[in-house]
C-alpha positions in Angstrom: -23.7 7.8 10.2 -20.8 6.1 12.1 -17.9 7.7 12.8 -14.4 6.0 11.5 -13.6 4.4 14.6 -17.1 2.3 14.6 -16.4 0.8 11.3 -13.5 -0.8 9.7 -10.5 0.2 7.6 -11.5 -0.7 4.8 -15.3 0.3 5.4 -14.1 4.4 6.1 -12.1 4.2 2.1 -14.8 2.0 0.8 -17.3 4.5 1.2 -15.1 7.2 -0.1 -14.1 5.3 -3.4 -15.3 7.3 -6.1 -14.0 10.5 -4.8 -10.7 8.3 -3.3 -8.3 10.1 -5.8 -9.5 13.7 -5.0 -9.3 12.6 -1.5 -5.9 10.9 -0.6 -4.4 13.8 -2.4 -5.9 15.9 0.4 -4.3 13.9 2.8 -0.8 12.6 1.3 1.2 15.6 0.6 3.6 13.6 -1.8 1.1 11.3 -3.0 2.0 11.8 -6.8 5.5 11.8 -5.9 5.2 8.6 -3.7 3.6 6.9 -6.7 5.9 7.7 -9.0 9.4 6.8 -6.8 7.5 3.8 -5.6 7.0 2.4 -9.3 10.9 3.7 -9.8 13.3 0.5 -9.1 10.8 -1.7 -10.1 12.2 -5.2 -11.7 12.3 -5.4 -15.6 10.6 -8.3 -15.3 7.9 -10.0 -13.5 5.5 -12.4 -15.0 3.6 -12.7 -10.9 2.9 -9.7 -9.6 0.3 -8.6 -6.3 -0.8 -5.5 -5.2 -2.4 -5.7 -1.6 -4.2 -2.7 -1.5 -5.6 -1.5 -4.8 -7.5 1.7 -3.8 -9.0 2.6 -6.7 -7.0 1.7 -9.3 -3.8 4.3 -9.5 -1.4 1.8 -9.2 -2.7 -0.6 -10.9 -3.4 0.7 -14.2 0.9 1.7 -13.8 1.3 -2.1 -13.3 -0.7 -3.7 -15.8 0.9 -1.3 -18.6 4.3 -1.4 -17.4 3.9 -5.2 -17.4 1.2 -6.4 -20.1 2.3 -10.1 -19.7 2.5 -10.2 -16.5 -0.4 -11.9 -14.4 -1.3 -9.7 -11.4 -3.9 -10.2 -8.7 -5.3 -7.2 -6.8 -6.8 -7.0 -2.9 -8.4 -5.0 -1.3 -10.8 -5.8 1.9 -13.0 -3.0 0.0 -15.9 -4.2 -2.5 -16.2 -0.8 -3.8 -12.4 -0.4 -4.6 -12.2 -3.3 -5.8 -15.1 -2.9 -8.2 -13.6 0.4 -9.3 -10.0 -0.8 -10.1 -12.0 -3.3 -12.1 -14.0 -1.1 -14.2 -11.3 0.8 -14.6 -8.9 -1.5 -15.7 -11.6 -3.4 -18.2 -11.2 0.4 -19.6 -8.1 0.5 -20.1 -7.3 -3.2 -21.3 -10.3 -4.7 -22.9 -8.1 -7.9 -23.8 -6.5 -8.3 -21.1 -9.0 -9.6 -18.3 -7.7 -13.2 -18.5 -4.4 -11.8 -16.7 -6.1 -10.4 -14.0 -7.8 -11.8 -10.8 -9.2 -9.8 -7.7 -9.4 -10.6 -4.1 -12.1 -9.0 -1.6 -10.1 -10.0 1.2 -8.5 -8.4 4.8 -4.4 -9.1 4.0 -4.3 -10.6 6.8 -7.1 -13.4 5.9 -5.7 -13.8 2.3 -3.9 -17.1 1.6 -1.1 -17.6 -1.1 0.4 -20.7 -2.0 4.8 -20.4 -1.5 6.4 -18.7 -4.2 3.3 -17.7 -6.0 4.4 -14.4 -7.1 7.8 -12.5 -8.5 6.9 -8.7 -6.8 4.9 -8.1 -4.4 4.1 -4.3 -4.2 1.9 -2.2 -1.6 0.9 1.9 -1.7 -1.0 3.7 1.5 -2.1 0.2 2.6 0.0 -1.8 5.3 -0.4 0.5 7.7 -3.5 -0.3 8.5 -2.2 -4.2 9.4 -2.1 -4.5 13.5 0.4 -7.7 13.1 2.8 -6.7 9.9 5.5 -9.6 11.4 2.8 -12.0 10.3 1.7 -10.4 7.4 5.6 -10.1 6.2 6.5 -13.7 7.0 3.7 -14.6 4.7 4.6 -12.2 2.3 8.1 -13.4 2.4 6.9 -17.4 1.7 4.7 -15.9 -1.2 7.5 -15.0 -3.4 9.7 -16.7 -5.1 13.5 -17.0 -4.4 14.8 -13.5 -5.8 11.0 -12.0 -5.4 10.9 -8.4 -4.4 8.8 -6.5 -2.1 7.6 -2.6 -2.1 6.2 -0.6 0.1 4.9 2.8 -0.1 3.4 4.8 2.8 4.0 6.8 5.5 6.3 5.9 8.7 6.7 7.3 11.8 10.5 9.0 12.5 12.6 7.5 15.5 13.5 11.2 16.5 11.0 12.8 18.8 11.8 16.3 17.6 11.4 15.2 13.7 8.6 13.7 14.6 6.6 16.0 16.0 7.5 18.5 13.5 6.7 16.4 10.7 3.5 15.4 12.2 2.7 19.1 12.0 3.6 19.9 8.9 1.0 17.1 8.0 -1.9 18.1 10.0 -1.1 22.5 8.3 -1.4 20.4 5.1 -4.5 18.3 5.7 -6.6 21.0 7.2 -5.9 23.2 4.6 -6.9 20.8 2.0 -9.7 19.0 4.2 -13.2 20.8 5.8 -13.6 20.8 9.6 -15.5 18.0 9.0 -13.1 15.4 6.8 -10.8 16.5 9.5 -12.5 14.9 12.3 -12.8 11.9 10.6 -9.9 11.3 9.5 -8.2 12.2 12.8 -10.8 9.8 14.4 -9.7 7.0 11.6 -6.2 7.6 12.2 -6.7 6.8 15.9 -8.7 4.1 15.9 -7.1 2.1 12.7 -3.4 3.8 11.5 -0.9 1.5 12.6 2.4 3.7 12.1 5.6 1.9 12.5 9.2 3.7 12.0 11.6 2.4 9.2 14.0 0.8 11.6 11.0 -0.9 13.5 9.8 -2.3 9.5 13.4 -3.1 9.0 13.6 -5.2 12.1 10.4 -6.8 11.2 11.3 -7.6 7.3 14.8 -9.2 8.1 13.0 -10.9 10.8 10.5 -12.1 8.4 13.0 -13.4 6.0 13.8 -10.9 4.4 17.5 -9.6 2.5 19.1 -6.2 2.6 15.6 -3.9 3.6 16.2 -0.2 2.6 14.8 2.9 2.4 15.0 4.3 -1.4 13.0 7.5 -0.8 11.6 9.7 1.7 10.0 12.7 1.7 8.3 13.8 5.0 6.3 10.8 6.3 5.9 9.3 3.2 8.7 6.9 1.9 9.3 4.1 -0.7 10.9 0.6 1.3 11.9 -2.3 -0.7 13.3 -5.7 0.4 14.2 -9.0 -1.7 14.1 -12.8 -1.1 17.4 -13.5 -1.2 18.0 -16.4 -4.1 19.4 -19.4 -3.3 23.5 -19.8 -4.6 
């Protein structure tokens, strides 16, 4: 069996997908809340909508109900989630496969033509991504002019002291929620593939992408909700 840092991302979640929503609960203390403040704030309306990153499905089954006209596409660089978020959505909205489309794809290899989409919208995924710049200047071309990004996940703090005590508080929570095991492996994934930024260093790097008036709306330990617009043009 390989250990996290001899595979992939994408290869370490894939294999976990059926038991993915027992699991990132294990290790996301404010998971449910961090799904709920990230769909919070959301536009009324968007008829484009993509979610890099659709896990197995959580998110997605929010977005297609929240927005049942709206055509959304879904990646994920994992088969197995992907094939799960589509089951699951079939489930839920027999009539409405026409709307959706899904992407087996890195987001860094994924190609979208320039203002494609109304929302782009993201939960426990980006920081995975070595180059985000890149990925956010692409991201930022992908919308249309008064588009909206959102990001859920965790971020580092630019305080060394809150840092390290959050960090501990995370690690109390994991390994009481994880077995010896699950620990090492995530602990090995972390190091080998988590790409942690702070929220001034992804505030730096969504303005320099393009990107209008990038905010934090919600924190709560390491996990917090950022969203950032395409400024339309006047």
């Amino acid at each position: 069996m390989l250990r996290p840092s001899e595979t992939t991302a994408f290869g370490y979640w894939g294999a976990m997908a059926e038991r993915y929503d027992t699991h990132i609960r294990h290790v996301c203390p404010n998971y449910t809340e961090l799904l709920t403040r990230l769909l919070d704030g959301l536009p009324d309306e968007a008829g484009r909508i993509v979610e890099l990153g659709c896990g197995s499905g959580g998110l997605s089954l929010e977005l297609a109900a929240r927005y049942p006209r709206a055509s959304i596409t879904f990646v994920d660089a994992a088969v197995e989630m992907v094939d799960l978020t589509k089951a699951r959505l079939a489930a839920a909205h027999p009539s409405s496969a026409e709307r959706f489309r899904f992407i087996v794809s890195r987001f860094e290899d994924v190609q979208f033509n320039e203002g494609s989409f109304d929302l782009v919208i993201s939960n426990i995924s980006l920081h995975h991504v070595q180059d985000q710049l890149s990925l956010f200047r692409r991201i930022w071309q992908s919308l249309a002019l008064g588009g909206r990004i959102r990001i859920g996940d965790h971020f580092l703090f630019s305080n060394p002291t809150e840092q390290t005590i959050h960090w501990a508080n995370w690690l109390t929570y994991c390994r009481e929620n994880c077995s010896d095991a699950e620990m090492d492996e995530l602990l090995d994934h972390v190091t080998a593939h988590d790409r942690y930024t702070t929220l001034a260093e992804q505030f730096t790097m969504l303005l320099a992408a393009g990107f209008a008036t990038p905010d934090c709306v919600w924190r709560s330990g390491l996990a917090a909700v950022v969203t950032a617009d395409r400024a339309p043009m006047f």
